[in-house]
C-alpha positions in Angstrom: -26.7 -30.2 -20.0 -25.7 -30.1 -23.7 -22.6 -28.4 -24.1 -21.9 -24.9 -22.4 -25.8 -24.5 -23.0 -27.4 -20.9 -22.3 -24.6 -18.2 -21.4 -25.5 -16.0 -18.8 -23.4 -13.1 -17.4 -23.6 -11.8 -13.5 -22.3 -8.1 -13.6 -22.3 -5.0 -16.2 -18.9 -3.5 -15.5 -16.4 -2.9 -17.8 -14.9 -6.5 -18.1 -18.4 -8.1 -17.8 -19.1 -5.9 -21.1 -16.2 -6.7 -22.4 -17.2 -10.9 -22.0 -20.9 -10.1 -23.5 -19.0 -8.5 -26.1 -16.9 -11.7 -27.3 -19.7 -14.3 -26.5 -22.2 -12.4 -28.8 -19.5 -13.0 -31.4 -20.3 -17.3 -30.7 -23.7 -17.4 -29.4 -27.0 -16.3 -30.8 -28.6 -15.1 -27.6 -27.4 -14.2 -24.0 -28.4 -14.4 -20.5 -27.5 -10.5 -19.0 -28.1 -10.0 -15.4 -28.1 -5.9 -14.7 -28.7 -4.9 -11.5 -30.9 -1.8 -12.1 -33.9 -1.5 -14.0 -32.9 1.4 -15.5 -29.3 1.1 -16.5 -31.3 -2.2 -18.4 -33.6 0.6 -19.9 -31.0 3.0 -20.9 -29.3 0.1 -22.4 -31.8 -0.8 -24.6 -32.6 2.8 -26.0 -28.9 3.3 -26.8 -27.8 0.3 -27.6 -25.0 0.0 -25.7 -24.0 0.1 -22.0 -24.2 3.6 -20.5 -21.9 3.6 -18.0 -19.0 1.2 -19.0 -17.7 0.7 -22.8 -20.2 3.2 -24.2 -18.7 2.6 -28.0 -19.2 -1.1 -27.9 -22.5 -1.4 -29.9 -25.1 -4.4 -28.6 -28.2 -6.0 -30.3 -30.0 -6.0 -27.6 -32.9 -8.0 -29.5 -30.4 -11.0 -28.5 -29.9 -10.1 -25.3 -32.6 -11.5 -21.8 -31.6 -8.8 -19.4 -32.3 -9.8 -15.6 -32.8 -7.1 -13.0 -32.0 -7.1 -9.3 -35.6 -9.1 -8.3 -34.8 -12.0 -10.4 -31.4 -12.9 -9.6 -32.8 -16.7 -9.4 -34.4 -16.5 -12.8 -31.5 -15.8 -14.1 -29.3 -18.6 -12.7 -32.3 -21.1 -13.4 -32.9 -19.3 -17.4 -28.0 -20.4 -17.7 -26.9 -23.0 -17.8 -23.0 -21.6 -17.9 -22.8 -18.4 -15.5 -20.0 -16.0 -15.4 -19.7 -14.4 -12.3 -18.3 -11.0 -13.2 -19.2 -8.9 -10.3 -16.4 -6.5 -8.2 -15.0 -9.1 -5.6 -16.0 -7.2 -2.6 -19.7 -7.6 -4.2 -20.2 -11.1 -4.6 -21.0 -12.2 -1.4 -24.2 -9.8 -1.4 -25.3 -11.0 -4.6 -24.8 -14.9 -4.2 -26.5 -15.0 -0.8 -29.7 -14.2 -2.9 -29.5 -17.2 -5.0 -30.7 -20.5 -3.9 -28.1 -23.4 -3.5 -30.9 -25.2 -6.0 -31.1 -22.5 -8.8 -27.5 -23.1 -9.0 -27.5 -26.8 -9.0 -26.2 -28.4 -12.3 -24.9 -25.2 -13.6 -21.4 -24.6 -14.9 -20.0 -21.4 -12.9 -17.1 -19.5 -14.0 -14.9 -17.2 -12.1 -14.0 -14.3 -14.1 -13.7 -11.9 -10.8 -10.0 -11.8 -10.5 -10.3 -11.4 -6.9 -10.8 -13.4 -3.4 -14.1 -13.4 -1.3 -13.3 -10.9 1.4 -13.7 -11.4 5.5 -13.3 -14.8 4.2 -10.3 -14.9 2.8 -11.3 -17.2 0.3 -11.0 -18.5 -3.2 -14.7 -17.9 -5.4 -14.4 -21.4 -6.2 -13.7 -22.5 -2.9 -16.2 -20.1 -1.8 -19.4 -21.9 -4.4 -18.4 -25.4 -3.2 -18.3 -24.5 0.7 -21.3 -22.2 0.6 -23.4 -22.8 -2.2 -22.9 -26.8 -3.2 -21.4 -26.3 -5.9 -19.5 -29.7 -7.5 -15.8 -29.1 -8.3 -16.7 -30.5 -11.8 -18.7 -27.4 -12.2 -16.6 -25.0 -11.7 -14.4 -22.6 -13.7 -12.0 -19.6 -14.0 -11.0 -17.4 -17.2 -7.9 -15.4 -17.0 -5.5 -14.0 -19.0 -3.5 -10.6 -20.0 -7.1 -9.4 -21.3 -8.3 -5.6 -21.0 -11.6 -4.7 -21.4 -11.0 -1.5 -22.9 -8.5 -3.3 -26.1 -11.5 -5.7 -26.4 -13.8 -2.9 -27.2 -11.3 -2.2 -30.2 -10.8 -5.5 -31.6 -7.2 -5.6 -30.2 -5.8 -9.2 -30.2 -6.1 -10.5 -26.9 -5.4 -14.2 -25.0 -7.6 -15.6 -22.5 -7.3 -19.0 -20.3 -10.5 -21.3 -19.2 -9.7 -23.6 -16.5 -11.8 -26.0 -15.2 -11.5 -28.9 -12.9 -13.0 -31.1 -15.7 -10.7 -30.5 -18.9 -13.5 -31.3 -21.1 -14.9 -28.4 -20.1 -12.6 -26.2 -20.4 -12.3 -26.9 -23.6 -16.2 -26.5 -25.0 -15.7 -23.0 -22.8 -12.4 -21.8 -25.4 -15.0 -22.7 -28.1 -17.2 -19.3 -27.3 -14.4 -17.3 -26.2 -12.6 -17.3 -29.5 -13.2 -15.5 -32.8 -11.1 -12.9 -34.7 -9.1 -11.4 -31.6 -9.5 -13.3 -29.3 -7.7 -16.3 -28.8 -7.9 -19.1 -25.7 -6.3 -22.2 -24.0 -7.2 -24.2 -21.5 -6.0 -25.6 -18.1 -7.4 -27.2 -15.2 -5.6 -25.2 -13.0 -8.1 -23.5 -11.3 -6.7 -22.7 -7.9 -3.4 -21.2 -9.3 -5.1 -19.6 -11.9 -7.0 -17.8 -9.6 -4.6 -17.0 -6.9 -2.4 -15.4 -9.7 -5.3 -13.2 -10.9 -4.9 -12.1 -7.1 -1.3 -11.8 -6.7 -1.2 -9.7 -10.2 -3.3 -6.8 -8.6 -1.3 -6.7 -5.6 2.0 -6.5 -7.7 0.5 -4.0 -10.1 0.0 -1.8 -6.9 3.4 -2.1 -6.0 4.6 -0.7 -9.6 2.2 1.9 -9.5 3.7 3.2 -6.2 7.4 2.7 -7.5 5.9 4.8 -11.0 4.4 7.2 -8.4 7.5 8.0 -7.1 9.1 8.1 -10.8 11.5 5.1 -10.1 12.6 4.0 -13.5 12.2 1.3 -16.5 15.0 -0.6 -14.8 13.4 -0.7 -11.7 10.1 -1.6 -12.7 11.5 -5.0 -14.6 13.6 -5.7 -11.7 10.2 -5.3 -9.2 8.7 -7.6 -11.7 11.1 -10.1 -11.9 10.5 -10.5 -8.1 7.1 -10.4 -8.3 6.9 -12.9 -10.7 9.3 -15.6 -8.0 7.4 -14.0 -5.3 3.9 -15.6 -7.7 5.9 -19.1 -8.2 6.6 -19.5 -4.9 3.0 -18.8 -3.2 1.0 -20.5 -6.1 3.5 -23.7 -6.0 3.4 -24.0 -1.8 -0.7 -23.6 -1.8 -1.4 -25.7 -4.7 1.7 -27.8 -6.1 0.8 -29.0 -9.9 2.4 -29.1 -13.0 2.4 -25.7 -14.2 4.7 -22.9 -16.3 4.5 -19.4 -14.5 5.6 -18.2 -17.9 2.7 -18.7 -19.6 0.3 -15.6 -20.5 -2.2 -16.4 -17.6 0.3 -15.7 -15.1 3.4 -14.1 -16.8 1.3 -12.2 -19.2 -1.4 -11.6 -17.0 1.4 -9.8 -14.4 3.1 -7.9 -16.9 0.0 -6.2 -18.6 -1.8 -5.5 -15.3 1.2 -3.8 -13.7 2.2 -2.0 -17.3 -0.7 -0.9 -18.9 -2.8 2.6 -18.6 -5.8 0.8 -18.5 -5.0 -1.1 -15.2 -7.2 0.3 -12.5 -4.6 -1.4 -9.7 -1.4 0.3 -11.1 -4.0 3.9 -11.3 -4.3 3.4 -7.8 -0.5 2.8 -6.6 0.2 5.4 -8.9 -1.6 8.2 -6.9 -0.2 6.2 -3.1 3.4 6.6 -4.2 2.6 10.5 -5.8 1.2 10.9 -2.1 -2.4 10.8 -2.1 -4.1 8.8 0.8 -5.8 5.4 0.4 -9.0 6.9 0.9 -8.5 9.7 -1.6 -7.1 7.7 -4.4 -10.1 5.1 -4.1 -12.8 7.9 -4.0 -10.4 9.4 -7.3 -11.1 6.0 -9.5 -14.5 5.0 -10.8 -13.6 1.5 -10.8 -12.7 -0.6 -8.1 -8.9 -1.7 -7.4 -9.1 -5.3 -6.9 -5.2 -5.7 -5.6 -6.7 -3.6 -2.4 -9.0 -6.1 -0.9 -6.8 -9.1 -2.3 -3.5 -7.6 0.0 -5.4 -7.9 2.7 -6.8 -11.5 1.5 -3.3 -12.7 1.0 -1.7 -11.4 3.9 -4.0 -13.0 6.3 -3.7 -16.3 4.0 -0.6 -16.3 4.7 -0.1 -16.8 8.0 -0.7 -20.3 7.5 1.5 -20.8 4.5 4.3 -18.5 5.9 5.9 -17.9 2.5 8.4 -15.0 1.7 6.6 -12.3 0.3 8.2 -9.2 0.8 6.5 -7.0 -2.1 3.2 -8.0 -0.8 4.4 -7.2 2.8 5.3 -3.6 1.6 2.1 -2.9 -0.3 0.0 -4.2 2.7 2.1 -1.4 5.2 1.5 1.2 2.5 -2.1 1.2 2.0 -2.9 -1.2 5.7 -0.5 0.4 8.3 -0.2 4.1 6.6 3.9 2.8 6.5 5.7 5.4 4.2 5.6 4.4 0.7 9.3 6.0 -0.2 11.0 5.1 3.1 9.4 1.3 2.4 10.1 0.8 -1.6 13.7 1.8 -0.5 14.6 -0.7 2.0 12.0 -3.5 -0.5 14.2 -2.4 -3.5 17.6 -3.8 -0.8 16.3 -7.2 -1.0 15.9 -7.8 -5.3 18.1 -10.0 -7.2 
């Protein structure tokens, strides 16, 4: 393969749009694989995505959409994949796709989330079930809404890859005038964090649900973040800096920001709406739901203190009362 070679995105969601969005800024044509016909037909009268980032404008002329039926044409038409598909998805679309279609390509985790029932990493998931070469495999991350990518907001995004090199052609079509990327080859603790951050954004949504303070919230945080360190660093020990804007950036503007779908969601637990309520409220899926469940069962084997991600698995898991819970958490912080 020469280079990064043709892009191809898995997923239309918000953030998948937001991706297409930045690589049609770098590449001349795009891979697109929609899973309806007609959301593909809609897209193509208007121009844009109907149903996520409808003011984002698309040349469409540049763009091979990929429908349902030809989820193997796609991945044989890339040559660099980005799998951007709700994690409690990708198992039913990558059970389609023959191990060979995806031999040789360069796959890149953009989900943000584990594989669920199998309480697994997506990269640990394409080498153990699909044959997929470490080398060949990727994450990007990064403090990085989709919605302040639709307008032009300056945002910072992290490739890691096992192979370096790679990483590095990858920043090359992720960055143009607002955009701006670095690389690691920390791909495990780049991805665990993306999982972590969602749970912790749930927890200040709960704590803002129940109109605890600005004080609070940086002292939750704060936790959260050692609470990160200290899972990350016991699972997979490298040399890394949990203050840079993959992890530490990635926390703070998922459990801040009014566009984060997992602080929406703690929000309405801690105002005192049930778990089924508040998911059949959101249009979107909340990530952190699935990934408390992931992490909690991971980490009976690691046995690492976590007591924020203890309280948000009672909340929304054992129906545990989210005041009477924050309250004795809130005991523990430094």
């Amino acid at each position: 393969m020469d280079g990064i070679g043709k892009i191809g995105i898995l997923g239309s969601g918000s953030w998948a749009t937001a991706l297409a969005k930045i690589l049609m800024s770098t590449q001349q044509e795009i891979n697109w694989f929609v899973r309806r016909p007609q959301t593909i037909t809609q897209f193509k009268e208007e121009r844009h995505n109907p149903n996520y980032l409808t003011s984002v404008p698309f040349d469409t002329d540049r763009i091979k959409f990929f429908t349902e039926s030809d989820i193997n044409k796609f991945f044989r038409a890339s040559d660099t994949i980005f799998l951007v598909v709700p994690s409690p998805f990708v198992k039913q679309f990558l059970k389609r796709v023959r191990n060979s279609s995806m031999r040789g390509k360069l796959i890149i985790n953009a989900i943000k989330g584990v594989v669920p029932d199998e309480n697994i990493l997506v990269s640990d998931y394409l080498q153990l079930v699909h044959e997929v070469s470490p080398e060949n495999i990727g994450v990007v991350a990064g403090p990085c809404h989709a919605e302040e990518v639709a307008k032009d907001r300056m945002s910072y995004l992290t490739v890691g890859c096992f192979d370096i090199t790679k990483a590095e052609m990858l920043s090359k079509v992720l960055i143009n005038d607002f955009v701006r990327c670095n690389v690691s080859y920390d791909v495990v603790g780049i991805e665990y964090a993306s999982v972590l951050k969602n749970i912790y954004a749930i927890a200040a949504g709960i704590c803002h649900g129940m109109n605890y303070g600005d004080n609070f919230q940086s002292v939750l945080i704060a936790n959260a973040l050692t609470e990160m360190s200290n899972f990350v660093n016991t699972v997979h020990l490298v040399k890394r800096e949990i203050i840079e804007s993959v992890y530490l950036g990635d926390l703070l503007v998922t459990a801040y920001s009014q566009f984060s779908r997992n602080r929406t969601f703690g929000n309405m637990i801690g105002r005192g709406f049930s778990v089924k309520t508040a998911q059949s409220e959101m249009n979107m899926i909340a990530e952190g739901y699935y990934g408390t469940k992931c992490i909690k069962e991971l980490n009976k084997r690691y046995q690492v203190n976590m007591p924020i991600m203890d309280a948000v698995y009672d909340i929304i898991y054992n129906k545990a009362s989210a005041q009477d819970t924050i309250a004795e958490l809130a005991k523990h912080f430094k």
